[in-house]
C-alpha positions in Angstrom: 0.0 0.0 0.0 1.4 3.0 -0.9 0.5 6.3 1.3 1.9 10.2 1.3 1.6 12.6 4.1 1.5 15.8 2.3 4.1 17.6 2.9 3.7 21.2 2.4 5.7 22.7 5.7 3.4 21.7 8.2 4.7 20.6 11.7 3.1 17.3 12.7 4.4 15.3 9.7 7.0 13.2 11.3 5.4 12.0 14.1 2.7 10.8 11.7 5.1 9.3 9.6 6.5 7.3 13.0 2.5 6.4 14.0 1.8 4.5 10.5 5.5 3.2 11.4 4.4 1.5 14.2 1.6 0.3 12.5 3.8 -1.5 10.1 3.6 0.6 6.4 5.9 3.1 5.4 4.5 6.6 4.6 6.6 8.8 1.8 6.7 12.7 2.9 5.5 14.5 -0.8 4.7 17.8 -2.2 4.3 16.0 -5.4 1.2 16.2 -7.9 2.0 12.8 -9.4 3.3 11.4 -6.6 0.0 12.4 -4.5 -2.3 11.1 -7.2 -1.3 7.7 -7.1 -1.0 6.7 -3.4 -3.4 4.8 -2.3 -4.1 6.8 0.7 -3.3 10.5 1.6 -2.6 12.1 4.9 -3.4 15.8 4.9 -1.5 17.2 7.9 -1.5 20.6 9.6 -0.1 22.2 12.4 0.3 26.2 12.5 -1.3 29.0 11.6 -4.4 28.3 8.5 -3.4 31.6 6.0 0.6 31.1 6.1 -0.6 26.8 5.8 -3.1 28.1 2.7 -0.4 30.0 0.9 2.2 27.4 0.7 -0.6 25.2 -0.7 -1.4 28.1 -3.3 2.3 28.3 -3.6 2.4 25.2 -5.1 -0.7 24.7 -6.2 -1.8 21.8 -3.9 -4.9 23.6 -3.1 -6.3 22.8 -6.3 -5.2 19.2 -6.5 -6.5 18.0 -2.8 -9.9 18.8 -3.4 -9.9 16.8 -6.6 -8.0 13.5 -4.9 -10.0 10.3 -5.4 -8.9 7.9 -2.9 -9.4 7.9 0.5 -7.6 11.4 2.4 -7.3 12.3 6.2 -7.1 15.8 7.3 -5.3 15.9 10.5 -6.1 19.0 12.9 -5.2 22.0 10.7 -5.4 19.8 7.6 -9.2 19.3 8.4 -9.9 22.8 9.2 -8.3 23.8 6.1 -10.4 21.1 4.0 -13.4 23.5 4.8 -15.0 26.3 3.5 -13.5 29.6 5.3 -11.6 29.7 8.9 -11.5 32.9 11.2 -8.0 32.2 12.0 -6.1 34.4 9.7 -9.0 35.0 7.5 -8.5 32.3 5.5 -10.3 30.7 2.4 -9.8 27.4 2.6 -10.6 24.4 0.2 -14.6 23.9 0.4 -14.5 19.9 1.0 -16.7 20.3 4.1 -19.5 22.5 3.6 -18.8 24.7 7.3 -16.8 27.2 8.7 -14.1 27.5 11.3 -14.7 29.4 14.2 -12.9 30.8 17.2 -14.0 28.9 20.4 -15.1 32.1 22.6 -13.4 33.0 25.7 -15.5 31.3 28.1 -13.4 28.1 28.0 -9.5 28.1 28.1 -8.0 28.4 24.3 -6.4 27.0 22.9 -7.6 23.7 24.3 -4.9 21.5 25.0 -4.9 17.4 26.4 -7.3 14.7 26.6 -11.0 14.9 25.9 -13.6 12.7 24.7 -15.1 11.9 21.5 -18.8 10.4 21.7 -22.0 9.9 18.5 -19.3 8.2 16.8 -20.1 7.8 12.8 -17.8 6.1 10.4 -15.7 3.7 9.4 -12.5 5.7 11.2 -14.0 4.6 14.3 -14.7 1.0 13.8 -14.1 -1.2 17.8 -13.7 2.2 19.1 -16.0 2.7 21.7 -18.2 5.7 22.6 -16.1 8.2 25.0 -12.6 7.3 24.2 -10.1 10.1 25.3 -8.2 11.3 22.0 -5.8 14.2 22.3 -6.3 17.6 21.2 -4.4 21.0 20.7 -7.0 24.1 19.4 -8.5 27.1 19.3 -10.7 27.0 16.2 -13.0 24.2 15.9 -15.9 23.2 13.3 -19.3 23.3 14.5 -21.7 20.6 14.1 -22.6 20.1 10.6 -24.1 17.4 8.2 -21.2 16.3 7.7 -20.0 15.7 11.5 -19.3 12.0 12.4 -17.8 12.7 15.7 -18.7 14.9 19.0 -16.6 16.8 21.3 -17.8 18.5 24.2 -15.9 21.8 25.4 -17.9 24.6 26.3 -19.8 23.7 23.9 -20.1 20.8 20.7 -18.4 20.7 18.0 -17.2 18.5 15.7 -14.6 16.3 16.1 -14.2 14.3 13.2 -16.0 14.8 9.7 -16.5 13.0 6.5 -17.3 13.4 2.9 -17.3 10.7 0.2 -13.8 9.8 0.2 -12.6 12.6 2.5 -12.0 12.1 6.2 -10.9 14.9 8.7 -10.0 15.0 12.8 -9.7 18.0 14.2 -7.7 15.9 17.2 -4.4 14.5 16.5 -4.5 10.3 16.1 -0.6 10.3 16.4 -1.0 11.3 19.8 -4.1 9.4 21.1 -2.2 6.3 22.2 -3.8 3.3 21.7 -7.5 4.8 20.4 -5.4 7.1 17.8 -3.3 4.1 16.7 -6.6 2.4 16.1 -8.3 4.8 14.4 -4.8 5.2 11.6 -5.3 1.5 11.0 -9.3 2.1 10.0 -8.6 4.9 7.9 -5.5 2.3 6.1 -8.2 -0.2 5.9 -10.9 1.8 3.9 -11.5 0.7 1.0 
């Protein structure tokens, strides 16, 4: 199985790489069109800032080509918030997989949330054995709100969405490279979709 972790300058894409590691596949680290197109699965990661992540995309024009990928893709925290249609953070377009907006969690709760928290109305195949309230790890400020497209709950201050997914597009707003055991499980799911 071939798979490629975008890699466009965000932050999280080694420890990703090491998570499919352990999980016994290789992952290749691309920023290339062709290369991109014929993996079998895609990782879409982000950590950062959403406009400086959208330009280097524009830069090399990966924000046209993600949006047109056929086989299975996971956006991974900022790499799901930037697979929807407009974020607050930096004003930022982004590429209009997911039909909602990003939003600012208000200052009632602590931003940017940061540790464990649970996931719960649990909706696709990325979350196959896992059971209803598992702790998955998170590090935010922006989150997207509940939507048709929403396959998995948070609760912090309010819900929001902690997972979506789209035909063959997949995002988690929390980081499955960092959820231990759940997070290693939920990598393997995502491998296995067809």
């Amino acid at each position: 199985m071939k798979i490629v972790i975008i890699n466009y300058g965000a932050g999280n894409i080694q420890s990703i790489k090491f998570a499919i590691q352990r999980l016994g596949y290789e992952a290749v680290l691309s920023d290339d069109p062709q290369e991109i197109k014929s993996a079998d699965k895609v990782i879409f990661p982000g950590v950062g800032e959403a406009s400086s992540a959208m330009q280097k995309l524009r830069a090399s024009g990966l924000d046209n080509l993600v949006p047109e990928l056929k086989q299975p893709v996971l956006g991974i925290c900022l790499g799901m918030q930037l697979m929807c249609r407009y974020t607050e953070e930096g004003n930022t377009q982004g590429l209009s997989i997911f039909d909602t907006d990003v939003v600012r969690f208000n200052n009632e709760v602590k931003v940017p949330q940061i540790g464990w928290n649970q996931i719960e109305n649990l909706d696709s195949p990325l979350f196959e054995g896992i059971k209803e309230k598992e702790h998955i790890y998170l590090v935010h400020s922006y989150y997207a709100p509940i939507t048709k497209d929403t396959v998995a709950e948070t609760q912090y201050g309010i819900k929001y969405s902690t997972a979506l997914h789209k035909d063959n597009f997949y995002g988690t707003q929390f980081h499955p490279e960092k959820s231990s055991v759940v997070g290693e499980k939920i990598l393997l799911n995502f491998l296995s979709i067809k």
